[in-house]
C-alpha atoms as an extended CHARMM CRD file, in Angstrom:
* protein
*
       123  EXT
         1         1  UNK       CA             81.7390000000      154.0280000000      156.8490000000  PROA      1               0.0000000000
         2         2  UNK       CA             80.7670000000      151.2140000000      159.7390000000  PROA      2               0.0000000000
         3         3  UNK       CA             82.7080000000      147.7970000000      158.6200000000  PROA      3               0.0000000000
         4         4  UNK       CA             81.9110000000      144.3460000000      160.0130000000  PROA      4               0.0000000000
         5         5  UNK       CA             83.9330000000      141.5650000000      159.0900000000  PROA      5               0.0000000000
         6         6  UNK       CA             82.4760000000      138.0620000000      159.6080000000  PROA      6               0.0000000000
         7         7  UNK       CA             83.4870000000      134.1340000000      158.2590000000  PROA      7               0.0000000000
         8         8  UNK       CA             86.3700000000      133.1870000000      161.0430000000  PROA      8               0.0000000000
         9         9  UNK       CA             85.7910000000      129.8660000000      162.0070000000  PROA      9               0.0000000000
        10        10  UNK       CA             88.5590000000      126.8170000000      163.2780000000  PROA      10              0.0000000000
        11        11  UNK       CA             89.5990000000      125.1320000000      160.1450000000  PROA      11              0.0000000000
        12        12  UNK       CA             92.6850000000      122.4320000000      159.8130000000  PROA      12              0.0000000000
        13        13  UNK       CA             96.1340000000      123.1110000000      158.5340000000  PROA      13              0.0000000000
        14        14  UNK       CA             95.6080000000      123.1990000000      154.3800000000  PROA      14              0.0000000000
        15        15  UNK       CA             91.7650000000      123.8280000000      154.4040000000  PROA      15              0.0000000000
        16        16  UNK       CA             90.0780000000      127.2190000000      153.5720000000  PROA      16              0.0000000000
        17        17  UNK       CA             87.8640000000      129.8640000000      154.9090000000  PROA      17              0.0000000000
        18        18  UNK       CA             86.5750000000      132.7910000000      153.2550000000  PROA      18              0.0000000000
        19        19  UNK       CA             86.6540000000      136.3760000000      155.1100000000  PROA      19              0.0000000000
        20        20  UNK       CA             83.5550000000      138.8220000000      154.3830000000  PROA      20              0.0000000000
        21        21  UNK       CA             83.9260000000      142.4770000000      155.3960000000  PROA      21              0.0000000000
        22        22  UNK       CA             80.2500000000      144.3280000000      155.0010000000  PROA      22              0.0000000000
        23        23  UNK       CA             80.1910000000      148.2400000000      154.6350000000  PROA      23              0.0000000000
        24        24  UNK       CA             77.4020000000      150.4970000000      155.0070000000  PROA      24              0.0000000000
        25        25  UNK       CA             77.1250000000      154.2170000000      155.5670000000  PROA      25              0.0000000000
        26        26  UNK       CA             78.7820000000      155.6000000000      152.6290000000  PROA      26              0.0000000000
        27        27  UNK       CA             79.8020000000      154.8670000000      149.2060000000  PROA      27              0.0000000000
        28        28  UNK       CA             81.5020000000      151.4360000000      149.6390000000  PROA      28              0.0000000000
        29        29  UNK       CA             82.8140000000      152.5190000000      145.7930000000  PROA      29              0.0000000000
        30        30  UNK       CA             85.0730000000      155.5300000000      147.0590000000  PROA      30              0.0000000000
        31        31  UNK       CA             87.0410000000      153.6490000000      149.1330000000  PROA      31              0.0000000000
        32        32  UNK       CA             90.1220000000      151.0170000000      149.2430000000  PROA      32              0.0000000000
        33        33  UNK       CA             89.2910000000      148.0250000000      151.0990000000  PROA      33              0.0000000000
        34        34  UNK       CA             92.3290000000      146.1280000000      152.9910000000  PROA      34              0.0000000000
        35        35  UNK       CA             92.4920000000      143.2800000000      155.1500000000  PROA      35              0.0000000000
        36        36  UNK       CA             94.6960000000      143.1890000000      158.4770000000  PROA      36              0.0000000000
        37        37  UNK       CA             95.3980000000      140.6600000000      161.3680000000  PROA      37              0.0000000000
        38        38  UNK       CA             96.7790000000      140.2340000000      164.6060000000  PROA      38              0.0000000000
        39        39  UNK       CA             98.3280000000      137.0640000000      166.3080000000  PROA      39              0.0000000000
        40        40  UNK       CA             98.2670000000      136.5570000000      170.1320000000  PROA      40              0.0000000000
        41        41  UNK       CA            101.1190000000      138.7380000000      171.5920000000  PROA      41              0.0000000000
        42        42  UNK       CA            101.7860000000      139.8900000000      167.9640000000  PROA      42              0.0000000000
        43        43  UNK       CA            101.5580000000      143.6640000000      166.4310000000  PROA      43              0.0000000000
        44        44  UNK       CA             98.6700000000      144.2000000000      163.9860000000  PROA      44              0.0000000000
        45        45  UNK       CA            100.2660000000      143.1690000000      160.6780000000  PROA      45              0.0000000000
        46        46  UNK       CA             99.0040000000      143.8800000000      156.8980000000  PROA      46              0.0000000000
        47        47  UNK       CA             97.2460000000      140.8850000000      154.9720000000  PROA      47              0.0000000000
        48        48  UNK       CA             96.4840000000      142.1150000000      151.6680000000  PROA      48              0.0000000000
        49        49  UNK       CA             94.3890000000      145.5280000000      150.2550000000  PROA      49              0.0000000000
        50        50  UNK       CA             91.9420000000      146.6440000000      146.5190000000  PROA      50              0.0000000000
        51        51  UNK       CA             92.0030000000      149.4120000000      145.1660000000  PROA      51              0.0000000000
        52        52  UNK       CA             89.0570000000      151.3050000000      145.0510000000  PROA      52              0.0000000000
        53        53  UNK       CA             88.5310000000      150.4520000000      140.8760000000  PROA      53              0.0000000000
        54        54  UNK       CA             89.1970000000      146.4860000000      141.9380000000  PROA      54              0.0000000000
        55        55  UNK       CA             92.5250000000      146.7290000000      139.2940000000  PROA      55              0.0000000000
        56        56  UNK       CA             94.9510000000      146.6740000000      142.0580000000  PROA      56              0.0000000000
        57        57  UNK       CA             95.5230000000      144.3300000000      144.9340000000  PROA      57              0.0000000000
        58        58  UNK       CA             98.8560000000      143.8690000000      146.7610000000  PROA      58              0.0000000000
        59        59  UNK       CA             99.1900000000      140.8920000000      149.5370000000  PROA      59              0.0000000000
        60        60  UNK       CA            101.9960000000      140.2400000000      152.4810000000  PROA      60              0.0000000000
        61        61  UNK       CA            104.7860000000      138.0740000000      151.1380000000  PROA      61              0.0000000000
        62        62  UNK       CA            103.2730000000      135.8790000000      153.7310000000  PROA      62              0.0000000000
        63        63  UNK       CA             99.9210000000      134.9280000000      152.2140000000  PROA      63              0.0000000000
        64        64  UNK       CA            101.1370000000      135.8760000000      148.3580000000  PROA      64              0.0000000000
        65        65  UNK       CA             99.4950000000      133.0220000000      146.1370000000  PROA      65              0.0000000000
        66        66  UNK       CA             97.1960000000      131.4420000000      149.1270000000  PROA      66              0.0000000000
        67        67  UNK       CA             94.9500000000      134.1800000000      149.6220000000  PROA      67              0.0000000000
        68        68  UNK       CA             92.9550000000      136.3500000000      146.9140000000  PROA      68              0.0000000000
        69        69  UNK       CA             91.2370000000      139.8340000000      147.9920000000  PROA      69              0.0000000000
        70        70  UNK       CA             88.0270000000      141.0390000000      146.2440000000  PROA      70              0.0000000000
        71        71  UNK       CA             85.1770000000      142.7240000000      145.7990000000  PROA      71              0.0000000000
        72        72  UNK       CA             81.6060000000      143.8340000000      145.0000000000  PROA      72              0.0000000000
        73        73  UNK       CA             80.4350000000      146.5730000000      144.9130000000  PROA      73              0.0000000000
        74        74  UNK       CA             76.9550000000      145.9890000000      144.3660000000  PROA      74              0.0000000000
        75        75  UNK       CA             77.3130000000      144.4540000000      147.8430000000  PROA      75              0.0000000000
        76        76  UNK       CA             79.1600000000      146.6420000000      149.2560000000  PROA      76              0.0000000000
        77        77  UNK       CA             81.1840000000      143.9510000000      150.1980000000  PROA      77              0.0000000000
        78        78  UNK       CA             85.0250000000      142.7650000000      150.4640000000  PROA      78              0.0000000000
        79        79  UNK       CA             85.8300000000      139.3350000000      150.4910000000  PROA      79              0.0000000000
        80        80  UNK       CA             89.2400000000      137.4220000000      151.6430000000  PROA      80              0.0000000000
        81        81  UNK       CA             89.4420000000      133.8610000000      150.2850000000  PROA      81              0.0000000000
        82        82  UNK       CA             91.9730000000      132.2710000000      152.1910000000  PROA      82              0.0000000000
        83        83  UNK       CA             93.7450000000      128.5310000000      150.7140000000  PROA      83              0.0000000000
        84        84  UNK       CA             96.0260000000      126.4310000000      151.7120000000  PROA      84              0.0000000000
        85        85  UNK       CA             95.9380000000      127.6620000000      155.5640000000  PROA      85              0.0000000000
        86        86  UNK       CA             98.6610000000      127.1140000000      157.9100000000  PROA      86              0.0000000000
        87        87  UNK       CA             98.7760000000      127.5510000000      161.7720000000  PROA      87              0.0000000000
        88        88  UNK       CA            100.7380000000      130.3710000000      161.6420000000  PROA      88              0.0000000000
        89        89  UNK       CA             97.4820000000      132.2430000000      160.2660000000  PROA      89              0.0000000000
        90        90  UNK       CA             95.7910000000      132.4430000000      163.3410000000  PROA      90              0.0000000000
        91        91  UNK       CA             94.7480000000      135.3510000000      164.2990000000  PROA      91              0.0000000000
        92        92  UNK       CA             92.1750000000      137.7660000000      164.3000000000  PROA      92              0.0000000000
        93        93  UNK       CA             91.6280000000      139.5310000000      161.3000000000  PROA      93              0.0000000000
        94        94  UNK       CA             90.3650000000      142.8610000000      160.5660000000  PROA      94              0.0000000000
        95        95  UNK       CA             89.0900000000      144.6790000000      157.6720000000  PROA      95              0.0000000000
        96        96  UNK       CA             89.7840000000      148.2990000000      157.0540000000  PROA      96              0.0000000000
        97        97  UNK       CA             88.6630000000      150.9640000000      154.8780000000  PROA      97              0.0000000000
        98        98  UNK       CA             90.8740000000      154.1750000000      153.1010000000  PROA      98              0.0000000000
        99        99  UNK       CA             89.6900000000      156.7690000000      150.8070000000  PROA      99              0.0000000000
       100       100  UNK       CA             93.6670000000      157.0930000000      149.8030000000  PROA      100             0.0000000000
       101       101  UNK       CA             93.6700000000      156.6230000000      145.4730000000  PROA      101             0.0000000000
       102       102  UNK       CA             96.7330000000      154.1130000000      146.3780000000  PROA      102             0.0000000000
       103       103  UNK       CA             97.4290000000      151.4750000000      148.3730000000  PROA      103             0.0000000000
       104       104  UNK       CA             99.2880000000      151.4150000000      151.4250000000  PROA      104             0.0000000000
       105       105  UNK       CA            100.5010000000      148.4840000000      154.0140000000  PROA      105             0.0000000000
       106       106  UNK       CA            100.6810000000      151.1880000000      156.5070000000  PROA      106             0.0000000000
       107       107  UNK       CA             97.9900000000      150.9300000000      159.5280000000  PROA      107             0.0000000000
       108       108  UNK       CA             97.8970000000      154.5000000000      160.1610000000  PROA      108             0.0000000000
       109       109  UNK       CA             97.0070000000      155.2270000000      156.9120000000  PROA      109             0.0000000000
       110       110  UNK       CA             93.7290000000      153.4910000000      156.8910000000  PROA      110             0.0000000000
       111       111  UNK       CA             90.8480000000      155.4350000000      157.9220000000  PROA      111             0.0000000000
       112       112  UNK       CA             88.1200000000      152.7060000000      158.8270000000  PROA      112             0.0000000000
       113       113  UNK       CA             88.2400000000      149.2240000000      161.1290000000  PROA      113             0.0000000000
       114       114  UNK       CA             85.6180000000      146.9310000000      161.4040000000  PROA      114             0.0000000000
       115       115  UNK       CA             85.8110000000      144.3260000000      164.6510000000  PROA      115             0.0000000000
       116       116  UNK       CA             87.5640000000      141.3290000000      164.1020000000  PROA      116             0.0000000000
       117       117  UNK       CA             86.8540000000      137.6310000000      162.9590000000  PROA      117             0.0000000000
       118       118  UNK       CA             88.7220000000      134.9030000000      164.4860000000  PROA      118             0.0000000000
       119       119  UNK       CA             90.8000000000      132.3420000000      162.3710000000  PROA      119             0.0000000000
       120       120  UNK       CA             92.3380000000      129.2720000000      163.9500000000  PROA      120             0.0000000000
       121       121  UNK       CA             94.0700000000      126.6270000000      162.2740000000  PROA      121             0.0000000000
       122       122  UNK       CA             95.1050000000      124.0890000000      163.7140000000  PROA      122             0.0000000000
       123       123  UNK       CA             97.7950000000      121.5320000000      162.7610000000  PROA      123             0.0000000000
C-alpha cells in the first residue's frame, strides 16, 4: 500500500491542524492505520494508531485528549485532527500502515510509511 500524508502547515501555540494520510494500492480496509512523528534531533516517536474496524484507537500520553485519529474508508483515508497545539509538537509526522489485527506503538511493527508532513508551532 503507497501512503501520502499531507495538511502540515505553521500554526500558533493552541490552534489546530488536521493531518490526512491517503492510501492507494490495496485494500485501505485490511489494514491499521497509525500516525508517527519525529522532532529535530529526536527518535521517531508514536502519535496515536485505528484499528482496522475503526473501534480501537490508542494515542501517546503526550497528545491523549488533544488529538483524535480516524477514518474512512470509503476514502481510503486516515485523518489526525490535532487541538490545542503546543510547540513541543513540531515535528514531522508520518503515517504508517500494519496489517497486524492489534495495535502496536512499536515502529518495527508497522509495515507501511508514507513521507512526512511538517508541523510547526510556534509560541
Amino acid at each position: 500500500v503507497q501512503l501520502q500524508a499531507f495538511g502540515g502547515g505553521l500554526v500558533q501555540a493552541g490552534g489546530s491542524l488536521r493531518l490526512s494520510c491517503a492510501a492507494s494500492g490495496r485494500t485501505f480496509s485490511n489494514y491499521a492505520m497509525g500516525w508517527f512523528r519525529q522532532a529535530s534531533g529526536k527518535e521517531r516517536e508514536f502519535v496515536a494508531a485505528i484499528s482496522r474496524n475503526g473501534y480501537y484507537t490508542d494515542y501517546a500520553d503526550s497528545v491523549k485528549g488533544r488529538f483524535t485519529v480516524s477514518r474512512d474508508d470509503a476514502k481510503n483515508a486516515v485523518y489526525l485532527q490535532m487541538n490545542s497545539l503546543k510547540p513541543e509538537d513540531t515535528a514531522v509526522y508520518y503515517c504508517a500502515a500494519d496489517e497486524a489485527l492489534i495495535l502496536v506503538r512499536s515502529q518495527s511493527r508497522w509495515d507501511y510509511w508514507g513521507q512526512g508532513t511538517q508541523v510547526t508551532v510556534s509560541s
